[in-house]
C-alpha positions, 0 to 999 in steps of 0.5 A: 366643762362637766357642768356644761355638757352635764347639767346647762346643756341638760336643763336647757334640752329637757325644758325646750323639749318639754315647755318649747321655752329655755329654763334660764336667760344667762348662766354663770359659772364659778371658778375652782375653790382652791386652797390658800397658795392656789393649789386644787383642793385633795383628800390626798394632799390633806389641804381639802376645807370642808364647808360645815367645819368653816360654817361651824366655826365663821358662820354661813353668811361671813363665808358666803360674803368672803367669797363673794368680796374675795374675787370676781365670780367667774375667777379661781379662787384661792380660799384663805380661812384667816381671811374671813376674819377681814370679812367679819370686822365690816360686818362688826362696824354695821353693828356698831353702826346699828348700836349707835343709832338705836341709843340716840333713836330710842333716846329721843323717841325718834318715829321713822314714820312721824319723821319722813325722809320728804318732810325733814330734807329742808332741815338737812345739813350739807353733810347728811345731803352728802351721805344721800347722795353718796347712799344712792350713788352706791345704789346705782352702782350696785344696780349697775354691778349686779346686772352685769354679774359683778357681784364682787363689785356690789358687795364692795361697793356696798362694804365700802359705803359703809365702812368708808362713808357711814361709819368713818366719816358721816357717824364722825360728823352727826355724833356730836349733834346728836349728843347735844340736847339742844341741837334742832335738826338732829331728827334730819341727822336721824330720819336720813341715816334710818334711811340709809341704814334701812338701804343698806340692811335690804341692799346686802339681804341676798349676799347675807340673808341670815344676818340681815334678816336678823338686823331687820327685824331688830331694828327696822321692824323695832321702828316700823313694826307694819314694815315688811315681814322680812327683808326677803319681802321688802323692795329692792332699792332704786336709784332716787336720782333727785338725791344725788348730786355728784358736785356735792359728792366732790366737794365732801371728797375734797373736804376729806382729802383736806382733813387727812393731809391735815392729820398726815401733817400734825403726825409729822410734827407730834400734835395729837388730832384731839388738841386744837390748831389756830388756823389754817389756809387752804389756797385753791385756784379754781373759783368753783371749788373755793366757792363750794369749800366756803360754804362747808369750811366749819366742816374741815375745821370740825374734822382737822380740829382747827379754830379758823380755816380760810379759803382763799386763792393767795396764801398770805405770806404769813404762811411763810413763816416758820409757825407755819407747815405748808403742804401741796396737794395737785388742786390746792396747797395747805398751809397749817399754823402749828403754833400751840398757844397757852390757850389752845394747850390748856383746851388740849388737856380739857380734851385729855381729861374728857376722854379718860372721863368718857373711857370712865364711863364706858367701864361703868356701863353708864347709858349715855344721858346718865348723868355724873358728878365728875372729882379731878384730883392733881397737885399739877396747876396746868391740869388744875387751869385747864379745868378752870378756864374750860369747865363748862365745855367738860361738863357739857362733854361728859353729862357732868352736873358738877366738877370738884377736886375731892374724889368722895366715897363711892366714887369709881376712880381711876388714876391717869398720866396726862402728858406726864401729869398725874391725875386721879379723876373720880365719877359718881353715878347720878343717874337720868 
């Protein structure tokens, strides 16, 4: 009320006296900033936050950012201090975000410019299709949200792109292509995540100014050096309606919805998402939906790890049996063949090892085309067969140019219990 009769009613009588014109078109004005339990804020209670001690020891922008994801604008805000470290994660994965696409960018000497999003969308897969709909959807939403005053709603929508759709679900889906050296259609992979990385940095400028500055011009200007000379100065994001394509939109939030209760499922009976399943049978009823999910169906066997998924309107009554774990969801039923063959077990440990191989090469440092010569060592004859039948496929997983069991002089060694199974692998550093 004091800043109404004092300030807004001062400013709007000075301005239209003096230049016959009103100095704002709308204002907005914030809730009280109480404490964590919602109490107002007194030197009296000792309960006061003061600003430069929360900058000090959070930074500027994540206190900034909390407050703007925290509630909406106009509402009472009860101001938790432990929860600005929530804030700083999503901050933590947009620069994990950043990190992975500059390894492989500046790996394959990737040019946004020689690259452009027009030229190269004729070569995206469904799922980078996906991700540009889904980042203009966001754009469009944020847009909506900000000329309505919502900024909380912006912010989370950005924030949720971001974690939910960039970095748990597209990074997941393109990394193996871009590992891969003979993969074509990586540069679509990098040319719209660029895209979208470069919207995401600009759309959350006014909400974090410092630290997208600081992302922009370590990255966008890394790659597009006659880009704007701040991110304050680059255009805001429109709505590109010619990308988005909500049927597509739905078909990826069914394939999710699919992949989670597959993973929910293999939780229930004790096999891990790295080990591989046979089959799978997903019963849909509407021809519509059966027809778009069999266009994308290496898609949910890539997310749920399994061999063959089948799309179909009746399950077979195979499913029926008891190698099978059926679950119905409200538009399809999920049957899933939990049955672990000798083959399938003995890929299961080849993926084993592959992880604690690439944990190896984490812990030495190793830029990720570093080649290696990898030593596995165990007197078990599983492991041993394991690695036999599926040496090729670990070699070509870790950038291993040979796999022996003497672990030699030299060698960073690390010794593991793999199911029970005692093995001591060894990495040697070969270099590029």
């Amino acid at each position: 009320i004091d800043q109404t009769r004092g300030w807004f009613y001062s400013l709007l009588a000075s301005s239209v006296l003096w230049i016959n014109k009103a100095p704002y078109k709308n204002v907005l004005i914030q809730g009280l900033v109480l404490d964590r339990y919602g109490q107002k804020m007194s030197k009296s209670k000792g309960n006061v936050l003061w600003a430069a001690d929360l900058f000090n020891r959070y930074g500027v922008d994540p206190v900034r950012l909390y407050i703007l994801v925290k509630t909406a604008p106009w509402d009472d805000i009860a101001f938790n201090p432990d929860e600005i470290d929530n804030v700083k994660t999503y901050l933590t994965i947009l620069l994990n975000i950043l990190k992975f696409a500059d390894i492989y960018m500046e790996l394959d000497r990737f040019n946004p410019v020689q690259h452009s999003l027009e030229e190269l969308i004729g070569k995206a897969l469904p799922e980078d299709l996906w991700i540009l709909s889904s980042f203009y959807s966001m754009v469009k939403t944020v847009d909506d949200a900000m000329s309505r005053f919502e900024l909380h709603v912006a912010v989370r929508s950005i924030l949720e792109f971001t974690v939910e759709h960039l970095s748990h679900r597209y990074i997941r889906l393109i990394r193996r292509r871009v590992w891969r050296e003979d993969e074509e259609n990586r540069y679509a992979a990098y040319t719209i995540l660029y895209h979208v990385l470069k919207g995401v940095l600009i759309s959350l400028s006014p909400f974090i100014p410092h630290i997208s500055e600081y992302l922009y011009q370590a990255f966008v200007k890394k790659y597009e050096p006659n880009e704007a000379l701040s991110i304050h100065l680059s255009s805001w994001p429109k709505p590109e309606e010619k990308y988005i394509d909500l049927k597509l939109e739905d078909t990826f939030s069914k394939i999710f919805e699919i992949s989670s209760e597959i993973s929910s499922i293999r939780n229930r009976i004790g096999v891990k998402l790295r080990w591989p399943l046979k089959e799978a049978y997903i019963e849909v009823k509407d021809q519509d939906v059966a027809g778009r999910l069999k266009e994308v169906k290496q898609l949910i066997e890539f997310l749920g790890n399994v061999k063959h998924v089948e799309i179909v309107s009746e399950a077979p009554e195979v499913c029926l049996t008891p190698d099978f774990e059926t679950v119905p969801l409200n538009w399809c039923i999920i049957s899933l063949n939990k049955k672990l063959s000798r083959e399938l077990y003995y890929e299961s440990l080849a993926r084993e090892l592959i992880r604690r191989i690439q944990v190896m090469r984490n812990k030495m440092n190793l830029n990720v085309d570093e080649i290696v010569n990898v030593a596995i060592n165990t007197l078990d004859s599983e492991v041993n067969e394991a690695v036999k039948l599926f040496e090729k496929y670990v070699k070509e997983e870790v950038r291993a140019q040979a796999i022996t069991t003497e672990i030699l002089e030299g060698m960073y060694t690390m010794d593991w219990d793999i199911e029970g199974k005692k093995v001591r692998i060894g990495v040697e550093r070969l270099g590029r």
